[in-house]
Backbone as numpy.savetxt, mean C-alpha at the origin, in Angstrom:
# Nx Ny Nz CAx CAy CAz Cx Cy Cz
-8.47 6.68 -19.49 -8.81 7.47 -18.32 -8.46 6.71 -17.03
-8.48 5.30 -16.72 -8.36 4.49 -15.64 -6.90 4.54 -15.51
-6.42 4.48 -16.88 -4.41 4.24 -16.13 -4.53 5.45 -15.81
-4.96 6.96 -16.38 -4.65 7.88 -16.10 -4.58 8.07 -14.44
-6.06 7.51 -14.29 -6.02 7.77 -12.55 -5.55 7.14 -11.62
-5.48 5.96 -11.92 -4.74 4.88 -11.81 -3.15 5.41 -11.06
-2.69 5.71 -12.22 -0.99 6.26 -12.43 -0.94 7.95 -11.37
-2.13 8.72 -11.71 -1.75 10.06 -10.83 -2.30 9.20 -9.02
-2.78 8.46 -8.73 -2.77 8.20 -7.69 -1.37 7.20 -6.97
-0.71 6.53 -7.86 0.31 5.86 -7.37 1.36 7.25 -7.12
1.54 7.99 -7.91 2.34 9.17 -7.67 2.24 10.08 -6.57
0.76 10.35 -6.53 0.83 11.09 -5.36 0.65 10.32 -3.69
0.34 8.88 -3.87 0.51 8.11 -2.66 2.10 8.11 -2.35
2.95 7.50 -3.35 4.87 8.13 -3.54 4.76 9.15 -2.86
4.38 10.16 -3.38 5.17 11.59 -2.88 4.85 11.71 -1.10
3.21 11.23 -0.94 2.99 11.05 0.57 4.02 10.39 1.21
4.65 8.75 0.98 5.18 7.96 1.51 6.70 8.67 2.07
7.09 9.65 0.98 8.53 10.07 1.09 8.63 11.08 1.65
7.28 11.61 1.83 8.01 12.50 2.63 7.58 12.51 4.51
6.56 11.49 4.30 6.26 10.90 5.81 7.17 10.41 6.62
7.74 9.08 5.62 8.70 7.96 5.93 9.77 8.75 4.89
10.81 8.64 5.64 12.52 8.96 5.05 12.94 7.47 4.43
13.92 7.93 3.11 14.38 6.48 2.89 14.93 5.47 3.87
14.68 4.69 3.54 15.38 3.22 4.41 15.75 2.18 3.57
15.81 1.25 4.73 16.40 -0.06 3.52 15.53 -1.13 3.51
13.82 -0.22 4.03 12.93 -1.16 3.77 12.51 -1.67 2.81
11.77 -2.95 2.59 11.07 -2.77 1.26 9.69 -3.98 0.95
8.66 -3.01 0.62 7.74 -3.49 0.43 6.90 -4.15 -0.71
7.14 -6.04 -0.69 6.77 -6.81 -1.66 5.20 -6.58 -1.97
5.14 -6.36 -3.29 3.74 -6.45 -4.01 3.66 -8.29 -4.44
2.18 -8.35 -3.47 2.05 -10.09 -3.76 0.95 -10.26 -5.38
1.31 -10.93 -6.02 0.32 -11.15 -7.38 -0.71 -12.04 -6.68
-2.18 -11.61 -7.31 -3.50 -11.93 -6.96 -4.16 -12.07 -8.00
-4.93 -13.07 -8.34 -5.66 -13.21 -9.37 -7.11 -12.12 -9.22
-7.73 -11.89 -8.21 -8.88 -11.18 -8.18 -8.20 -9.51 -7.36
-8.90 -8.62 -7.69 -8.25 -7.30 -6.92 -9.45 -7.21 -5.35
-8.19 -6.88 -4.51 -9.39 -6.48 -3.20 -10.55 -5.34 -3.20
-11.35 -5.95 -2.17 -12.33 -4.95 -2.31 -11.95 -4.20 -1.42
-12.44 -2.41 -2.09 -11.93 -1.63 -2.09 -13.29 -0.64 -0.97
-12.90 -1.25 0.76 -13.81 -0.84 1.26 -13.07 0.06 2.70
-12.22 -0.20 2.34 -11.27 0.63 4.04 -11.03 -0.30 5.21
-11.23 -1.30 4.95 -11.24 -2.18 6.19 -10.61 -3.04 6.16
-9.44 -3.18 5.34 -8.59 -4.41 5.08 -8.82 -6.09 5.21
-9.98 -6.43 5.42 -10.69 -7.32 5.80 -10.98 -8.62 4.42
-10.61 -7.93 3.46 -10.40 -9.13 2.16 -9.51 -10.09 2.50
-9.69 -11.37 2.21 -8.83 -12.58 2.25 -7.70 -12.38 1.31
-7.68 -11.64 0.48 -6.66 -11.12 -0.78 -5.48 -10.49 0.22
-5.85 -9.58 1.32 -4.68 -9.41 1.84 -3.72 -10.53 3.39
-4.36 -10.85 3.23 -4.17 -12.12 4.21 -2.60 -12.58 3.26
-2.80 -12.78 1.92 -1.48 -13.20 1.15 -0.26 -12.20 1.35
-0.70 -11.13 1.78 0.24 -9.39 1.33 0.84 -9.75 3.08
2.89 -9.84 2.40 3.26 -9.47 3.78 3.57 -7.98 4.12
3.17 -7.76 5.35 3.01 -6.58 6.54 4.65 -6.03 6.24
4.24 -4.52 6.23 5.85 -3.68 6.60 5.23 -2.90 7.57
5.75 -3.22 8.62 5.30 -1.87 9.52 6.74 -0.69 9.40
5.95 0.65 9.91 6.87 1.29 9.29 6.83 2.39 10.65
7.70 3.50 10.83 7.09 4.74 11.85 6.73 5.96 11.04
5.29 6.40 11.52 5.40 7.76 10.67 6.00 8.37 12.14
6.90 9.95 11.71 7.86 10.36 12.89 7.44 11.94 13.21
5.68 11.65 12.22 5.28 12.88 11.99 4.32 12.80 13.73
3.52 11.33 13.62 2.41 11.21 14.25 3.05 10.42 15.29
4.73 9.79 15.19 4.42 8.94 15.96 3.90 7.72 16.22
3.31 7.15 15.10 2.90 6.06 15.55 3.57 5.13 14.50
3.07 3.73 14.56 3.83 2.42 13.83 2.33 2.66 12.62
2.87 2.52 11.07 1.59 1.98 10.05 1.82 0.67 9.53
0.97 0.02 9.31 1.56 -1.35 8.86 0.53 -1.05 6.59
1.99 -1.19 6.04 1.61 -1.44 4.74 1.75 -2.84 4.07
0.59 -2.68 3.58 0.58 -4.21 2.42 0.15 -3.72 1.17
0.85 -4.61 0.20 0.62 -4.36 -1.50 0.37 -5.61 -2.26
-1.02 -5.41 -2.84 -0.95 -6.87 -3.96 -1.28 -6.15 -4.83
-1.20 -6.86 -6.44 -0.79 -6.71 -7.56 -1.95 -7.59 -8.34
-2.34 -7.21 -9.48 -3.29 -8.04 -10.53 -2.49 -7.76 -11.54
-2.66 -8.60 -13.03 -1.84 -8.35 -14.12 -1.86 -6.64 -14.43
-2.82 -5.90 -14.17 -2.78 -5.03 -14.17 -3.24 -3.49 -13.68
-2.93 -3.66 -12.23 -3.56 -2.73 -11.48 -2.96 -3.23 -9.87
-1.98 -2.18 -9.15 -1.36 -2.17 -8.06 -2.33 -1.41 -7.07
-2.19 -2.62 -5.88 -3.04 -1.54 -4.67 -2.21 -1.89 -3.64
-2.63 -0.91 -2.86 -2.12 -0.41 -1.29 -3.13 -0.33 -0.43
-2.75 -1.08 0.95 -3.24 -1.53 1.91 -2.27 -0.40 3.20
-3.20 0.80 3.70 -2.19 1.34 5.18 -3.14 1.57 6.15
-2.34 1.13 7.91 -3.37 0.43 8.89 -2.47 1.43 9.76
-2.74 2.05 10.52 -2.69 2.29 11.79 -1.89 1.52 12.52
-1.29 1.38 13.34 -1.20 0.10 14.21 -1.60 0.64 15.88
């Protein structure tokens, strides 16, 4: 049940990303972490302090988002900020 949700949430965060942001030739490194961040909205874990920043434009809103991604042996998260 966890990959399940796991997996339908990486998909539908994808489908958000592509069609917000148009392809580019950006690209955003997932950093490996031994512990997963806590999962509170505030980006404020020392876990992402390791995750380098893509800022990106959404061209919907206008504004700059800055994304970060770290990684555990098994379970990918996403970090997106406003700027």
């Amino acid at each position: 049940m966890k990959k399940k949700t796991v997996g339908m949430l990486f998909w539908s965060l994808m489908a958000i990303l592509t069609v917000v942001f148009p392809a580019s030739a950006q690209v955003l490194p997932s950093v490996t972490v031994d512990q997963a961040p806590v999962i509170d909205g505030s980006g404020l874990d020392p876990v992402w302090e390791k995750a380098k920043a893509l800022t990106v434009q959404d061209k919907v809103l206008d504004k700059g988002i800055q994304l970060k991604s770290v990684h555990t042996a098994d379970s990918v998260y996403f970090w997106l900020c406003p700027n």
